[in-house]
N, C-alpha and C positions, 0 to 999 in steps of 0.2 A: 129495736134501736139499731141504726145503723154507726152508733157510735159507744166508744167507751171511755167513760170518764174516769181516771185513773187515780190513782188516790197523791202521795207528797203533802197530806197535809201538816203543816207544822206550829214549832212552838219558836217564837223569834224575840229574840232581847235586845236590844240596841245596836243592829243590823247583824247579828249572829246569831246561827238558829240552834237550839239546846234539845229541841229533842224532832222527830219527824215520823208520818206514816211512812209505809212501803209505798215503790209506787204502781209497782203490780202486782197483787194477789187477789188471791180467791176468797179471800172471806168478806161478808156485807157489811161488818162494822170493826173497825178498827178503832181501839182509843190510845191512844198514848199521854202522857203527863210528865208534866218536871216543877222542880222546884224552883222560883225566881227571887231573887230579892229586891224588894220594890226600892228600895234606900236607892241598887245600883243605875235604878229608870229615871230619880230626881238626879242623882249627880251626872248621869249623862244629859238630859234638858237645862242642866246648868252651866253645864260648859261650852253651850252655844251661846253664843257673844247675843247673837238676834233676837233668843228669848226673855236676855235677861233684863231688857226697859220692860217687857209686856209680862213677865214673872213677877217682877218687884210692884207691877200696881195691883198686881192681880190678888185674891182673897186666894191662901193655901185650901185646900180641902179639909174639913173638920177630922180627926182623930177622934175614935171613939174606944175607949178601954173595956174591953170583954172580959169575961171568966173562961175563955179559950184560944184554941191557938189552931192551928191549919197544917201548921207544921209537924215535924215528928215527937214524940215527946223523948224524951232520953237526952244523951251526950252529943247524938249527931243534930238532934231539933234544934238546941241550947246554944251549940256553935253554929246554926245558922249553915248548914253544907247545900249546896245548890248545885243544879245541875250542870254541868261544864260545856261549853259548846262541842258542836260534834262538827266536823267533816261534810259536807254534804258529795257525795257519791252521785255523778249523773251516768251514766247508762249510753252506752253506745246506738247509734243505728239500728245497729243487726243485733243489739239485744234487746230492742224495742223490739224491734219485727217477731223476732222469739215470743218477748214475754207478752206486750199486749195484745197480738189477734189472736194467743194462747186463753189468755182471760175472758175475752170476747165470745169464743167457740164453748167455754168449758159456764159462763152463763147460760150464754143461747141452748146447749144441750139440756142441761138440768130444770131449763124452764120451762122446754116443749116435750118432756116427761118421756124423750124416746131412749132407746137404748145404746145410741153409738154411732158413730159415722158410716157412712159409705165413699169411698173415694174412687174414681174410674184413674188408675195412675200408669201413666205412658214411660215414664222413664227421660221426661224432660225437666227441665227447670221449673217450669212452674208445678208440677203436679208434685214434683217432689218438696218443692216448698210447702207445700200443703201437708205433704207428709208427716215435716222434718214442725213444724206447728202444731200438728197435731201430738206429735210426741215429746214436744216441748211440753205442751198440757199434762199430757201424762206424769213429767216429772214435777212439774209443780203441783198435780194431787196425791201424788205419793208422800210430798213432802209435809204437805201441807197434815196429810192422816197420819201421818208419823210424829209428826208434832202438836198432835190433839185436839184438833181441829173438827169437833163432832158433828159440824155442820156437811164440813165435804166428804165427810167419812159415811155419814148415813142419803147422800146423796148418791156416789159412788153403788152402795150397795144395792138402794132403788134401781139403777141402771143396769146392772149385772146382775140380778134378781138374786141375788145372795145377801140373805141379812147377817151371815159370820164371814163374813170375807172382809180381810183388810190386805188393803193393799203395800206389796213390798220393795216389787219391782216393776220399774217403767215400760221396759219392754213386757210383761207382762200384762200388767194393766193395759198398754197399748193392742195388746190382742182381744182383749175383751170388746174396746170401746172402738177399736179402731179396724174395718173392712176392704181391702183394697182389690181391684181386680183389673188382669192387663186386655182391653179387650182389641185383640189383632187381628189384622189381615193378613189376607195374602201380599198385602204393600208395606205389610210393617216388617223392621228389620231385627236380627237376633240378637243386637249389640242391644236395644231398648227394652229388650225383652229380659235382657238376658238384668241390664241394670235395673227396671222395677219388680224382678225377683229379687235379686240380690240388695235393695233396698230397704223392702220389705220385711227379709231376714232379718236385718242390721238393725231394725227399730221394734221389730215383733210383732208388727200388726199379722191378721188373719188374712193371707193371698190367696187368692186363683188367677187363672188363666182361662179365656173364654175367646173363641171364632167366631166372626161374625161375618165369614161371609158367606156361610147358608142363607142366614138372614138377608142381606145384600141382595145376592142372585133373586131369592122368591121375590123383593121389592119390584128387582126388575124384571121379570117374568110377569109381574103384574102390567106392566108399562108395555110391556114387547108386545103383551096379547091385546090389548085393547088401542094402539096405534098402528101395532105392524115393525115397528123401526125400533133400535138399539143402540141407545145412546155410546159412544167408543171415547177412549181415554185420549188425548191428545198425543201421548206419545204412540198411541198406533190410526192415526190417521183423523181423532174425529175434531170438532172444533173447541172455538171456548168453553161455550154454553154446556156443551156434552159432560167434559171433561169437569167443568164445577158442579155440575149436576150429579156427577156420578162421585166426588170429593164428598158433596152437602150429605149426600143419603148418609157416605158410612159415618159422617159424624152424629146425625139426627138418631140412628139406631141406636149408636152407644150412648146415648141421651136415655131413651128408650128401655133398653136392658139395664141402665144403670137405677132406675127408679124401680123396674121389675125386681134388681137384687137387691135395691135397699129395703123392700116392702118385706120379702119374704126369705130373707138370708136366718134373722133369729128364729122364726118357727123352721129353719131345715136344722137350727140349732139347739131346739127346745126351751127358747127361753121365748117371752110377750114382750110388744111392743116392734116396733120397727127402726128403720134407722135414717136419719139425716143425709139427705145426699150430700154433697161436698162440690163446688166448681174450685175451678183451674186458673182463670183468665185475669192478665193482668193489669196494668192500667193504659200499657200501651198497643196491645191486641183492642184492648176497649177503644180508644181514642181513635187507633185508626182504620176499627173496623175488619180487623184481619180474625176473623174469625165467622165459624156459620149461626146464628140466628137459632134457636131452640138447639144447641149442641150441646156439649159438656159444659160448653159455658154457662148452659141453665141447669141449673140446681137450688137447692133449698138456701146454702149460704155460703159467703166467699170471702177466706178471711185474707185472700192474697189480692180480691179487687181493688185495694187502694192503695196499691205499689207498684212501681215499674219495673221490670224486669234486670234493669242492672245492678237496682239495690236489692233485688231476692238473689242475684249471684253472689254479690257481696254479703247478705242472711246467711247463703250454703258452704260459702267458703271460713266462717265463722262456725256453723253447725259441725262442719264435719271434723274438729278438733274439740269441742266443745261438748255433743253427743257424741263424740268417737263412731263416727257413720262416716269408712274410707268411701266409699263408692260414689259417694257426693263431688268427688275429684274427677273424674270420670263422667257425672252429670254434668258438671261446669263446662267441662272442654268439650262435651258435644256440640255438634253443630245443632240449632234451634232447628226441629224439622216436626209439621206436622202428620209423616208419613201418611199419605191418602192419594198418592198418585205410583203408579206401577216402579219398582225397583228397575235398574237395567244394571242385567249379569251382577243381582246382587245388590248393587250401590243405590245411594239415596239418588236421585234426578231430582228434587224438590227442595227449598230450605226453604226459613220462612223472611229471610232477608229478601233472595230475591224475588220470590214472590209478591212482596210488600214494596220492591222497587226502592228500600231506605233500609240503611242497620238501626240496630234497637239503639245504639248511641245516639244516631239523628234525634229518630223519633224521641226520644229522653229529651231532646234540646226542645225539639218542636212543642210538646209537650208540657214543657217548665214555662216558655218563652208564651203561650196559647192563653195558660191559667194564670200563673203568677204576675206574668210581665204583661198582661191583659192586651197581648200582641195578637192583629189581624195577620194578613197575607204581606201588605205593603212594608208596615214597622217590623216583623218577624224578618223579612228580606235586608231590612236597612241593618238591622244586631246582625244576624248572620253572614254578611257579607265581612264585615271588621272580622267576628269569632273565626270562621272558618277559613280565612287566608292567612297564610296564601295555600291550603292546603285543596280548597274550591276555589273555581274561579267564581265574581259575579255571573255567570254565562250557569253554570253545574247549580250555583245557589239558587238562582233564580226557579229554576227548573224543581230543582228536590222543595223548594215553599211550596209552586204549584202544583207540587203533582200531593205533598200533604193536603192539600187542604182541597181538592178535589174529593180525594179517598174521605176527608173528614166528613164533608157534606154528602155526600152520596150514602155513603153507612150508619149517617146519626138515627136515621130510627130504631137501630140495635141498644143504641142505648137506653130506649125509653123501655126496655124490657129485663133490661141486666138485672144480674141476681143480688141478691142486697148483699154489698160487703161493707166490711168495716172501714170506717173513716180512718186511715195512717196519714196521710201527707196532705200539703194545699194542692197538689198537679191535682190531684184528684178528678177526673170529670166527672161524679156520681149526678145522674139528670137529676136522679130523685130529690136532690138535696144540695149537694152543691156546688154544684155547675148546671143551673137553670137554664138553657138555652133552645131555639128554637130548634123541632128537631126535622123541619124539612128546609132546604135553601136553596140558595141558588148555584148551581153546583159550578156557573161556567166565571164565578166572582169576574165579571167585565171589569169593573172600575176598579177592581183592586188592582187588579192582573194588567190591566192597561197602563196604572202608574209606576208598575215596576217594572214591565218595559222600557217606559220614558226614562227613567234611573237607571235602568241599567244602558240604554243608551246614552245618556248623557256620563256616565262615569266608564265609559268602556272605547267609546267614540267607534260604536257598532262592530268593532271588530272582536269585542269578546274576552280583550285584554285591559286590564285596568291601568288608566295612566295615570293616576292621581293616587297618593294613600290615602285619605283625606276620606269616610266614610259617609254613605249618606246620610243624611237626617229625614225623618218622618214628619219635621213640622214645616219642612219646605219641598213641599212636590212640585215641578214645572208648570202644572195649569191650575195651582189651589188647594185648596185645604183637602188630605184625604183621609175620609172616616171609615176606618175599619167595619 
């Protein structure tokens, strides 16, 4: 299921609710109950003015006197004590984010009878989100065994092949269930390295550190012997192609070693069973593509795929006062980098902004604007031109619509492969489910791209500058109706 239905079910009295479920936990059946007094449901239906011509012709319900009662027997039965309305408590964002794709993973694990995760964790935003979920789990099964809950208690111990084990602590249980490992090059930098160690600490999972570019070289040694040539990074001379060619591998291998150590990490630990890979990627890598096709991105399940990157900052900056995990501070303020092209004297040369040609803010807008506001190339250009000024001109806007939705079309077959994540949000583009759309196009959109030209010529008067405030409208283009 790439969804979770979450529980809030309740008990409601004349528009006040008296008693309710959780609306995230771990257990399969929840029941709750309260006391109502029926007398309080007629005198509410009677103090509607509306009811009372179609009450008065209407036959009351027959009363039938029993030899019992429902109620409590004793002083509290006798006086009639009923249950009092409560409060209802709603839950933040970032406490969603926490508690449901925590529910989600901690089903999905106990149902495919394996022993724990495996996570490939770089020391970025998203992989640490993954982390900081995962060990959100953790505390709500600790809570949940400490509160006698024998269902997740003897599930826990299936998992950890221990049938006297109960669980005490999060960070520990997190080391049981949860595997993480940093895998570097020679392009990755000590600052990420240094934070998905110290991450790791902070939550208790089981780390390693692993090089991959032994592996790497042999790949291409394989390439060098059988064409002759050697493909070069673009910062020492070679072209595009080279340069993304020589990026794709190192991601494809840690794809690779990441399913080698989820297979065989518990037998080097003497327990059976294997482990869950874990991906990374999040709805706006998905969307627009910026990411390599069978990478980390592919794995068994993704509880971070259906959310955008500025609301899992917003999850970490929440987490990291919350789990008390400082180095999440330090996550946040990094720059988004997917280290895979050569360091110079050290420093990053790559982020993933500009490689992407847009910041994850854009993309959030493009993104909302795509799914929700069921906006093309032309109506996305006409909202964005009002949103973003005067801080873009129409001339900058125009430009960052079409160079998204180029990127979108040319990378949509990556998503016919994406790993299943959990439904969070409507942006969501999941092919599989819900965002059905075609997945080859026409990448060079003529008719779109031609009407917001004419828009932006005619609101610019070709010079680039806007003379009018006055925004465009999508239901009136210069030469006729245009259908996204």
């Amino acid at each position: 299921q790439r969804m979770y239905f979450n529980g809030c079910s309740c008990i409601a009295l004349n528009g006040d609710i008296v008693s309710r479920c959780k609306q995230f936990a771990l257990q399969e059946v929840e029941v709750v109950t309260a006391a109502i007094d029926l007398e309080d449901i007629r005198c509410y239906r009677n103090a509607i003015r509306s009811r009372s011509h179609l009450s008065g012709s209407a036959k009351p319900y027959p009363r039938i006197t029993v030899d019992f009662s429902l109620s409590e027997s004793g002083p509290s039965g006798a006086l009639g004590i009923t249950s009092r309305p409560i409060t209802w408590i709603y839950h933040s964002p970032e406490e969603e984010v926490a508690l449901g794709p925590a529910c989600w993973l901690w089903d999905y694990l106990r149902r495919s009878c394996q022993g724990g995760f495996f996570l490939p964790l770089s020391g970025g935003v998203d992989s640490s989100s993954t982390a900081c979920i995962v060990f959100s789990m953790c505390r709500m099964v600790v809570s949940a065994c400490n509160n006698g809950d024998e269902k997740a208690l003897a599930d826990v111990r299936k998992m950890v092949c221990d049938m006297e084990y109960m669980p005490k602590d999060p960070k520990e249980l997190c080391n049981r269930l949860l595997f993480t490992c940093y895998m570097g090059s020679k392009n990755s930098s000590s600052e990420t390295r240094y934070r998905a160690k110290t991450l790791a600490a902070q939550i208790g999972c089981y780390h390693s550190e692993i090089g991959i570019d032994t592996a790497v070289e042999a790949v291409l040694s394989i390439f060098s012997l059988a064409t002759g040539m050697r493909p070069r990074f673009a910062l020492h001379g070679g072209s595009v192609r080279e340069s993304l060619a020589l990026q794709n591998i190192q991601a494809r291998l840690r794809m690779v070693l990441a399913y080698l150590f989820a297979q065989l990490l518990l037998w080097v630990k003497g327990r059976s069973g294997g482990l869950l890979v874990l991906g990374s990627a999040n709805v706006d890598e998905a969307l627009r593509g910026y990411m390599t096709k069978y990478d980390c991105s592919s794995a068994d399940v993704n509880p971070i795929g259906g959310i955008c990157k500025t609301d899992l900052k917003t999850f970490l900056v929440y987490a990291k006062d919350k789990f008390n995990i400082p180095i999440l501070a330090d996550v946040i303020g990094a720059p988004p980098t997917a280290e895979l092209e050569p360091l110079l004297e050290g420093q990053l040369t790559q982020t993933d902004e500009q490689d992407m040609g847009m910041t994850y803010d854009e993309l959030n807008s493009f993104g909302r604007l795509r799914k929700q506001n069921m906006c093309g190339p032309y109506s996305m250009f006409c909202k964005l031109v009002e949103t973003w000024s005067p801080k873009h001109s129409p001339a900058e806007v125009a430009e960052k619509v079409k160079h998204f939705f180029r990127c979108y079309a040319i990378n949509r077959h990556k998503m016919t492969v994406l790993t299943p994540s959990v439904h969070a949000e409507s942006y969501s583009p999941d092919d599989n489910r819900f965002d059905h759309r075609p997945f080859l196009y026409n990448a060079t959109w003529s008719w779109q791209f031609r009407a917001i030209n004419e828009q932006l010529q005619q609101l610019t008067g070709g010079n680039g500058i806007i003379e009018k405030q006055k925004p465009p409208t999508a239901a009136k283009p210069k030469f006729g109706k245009i259908i996204d």
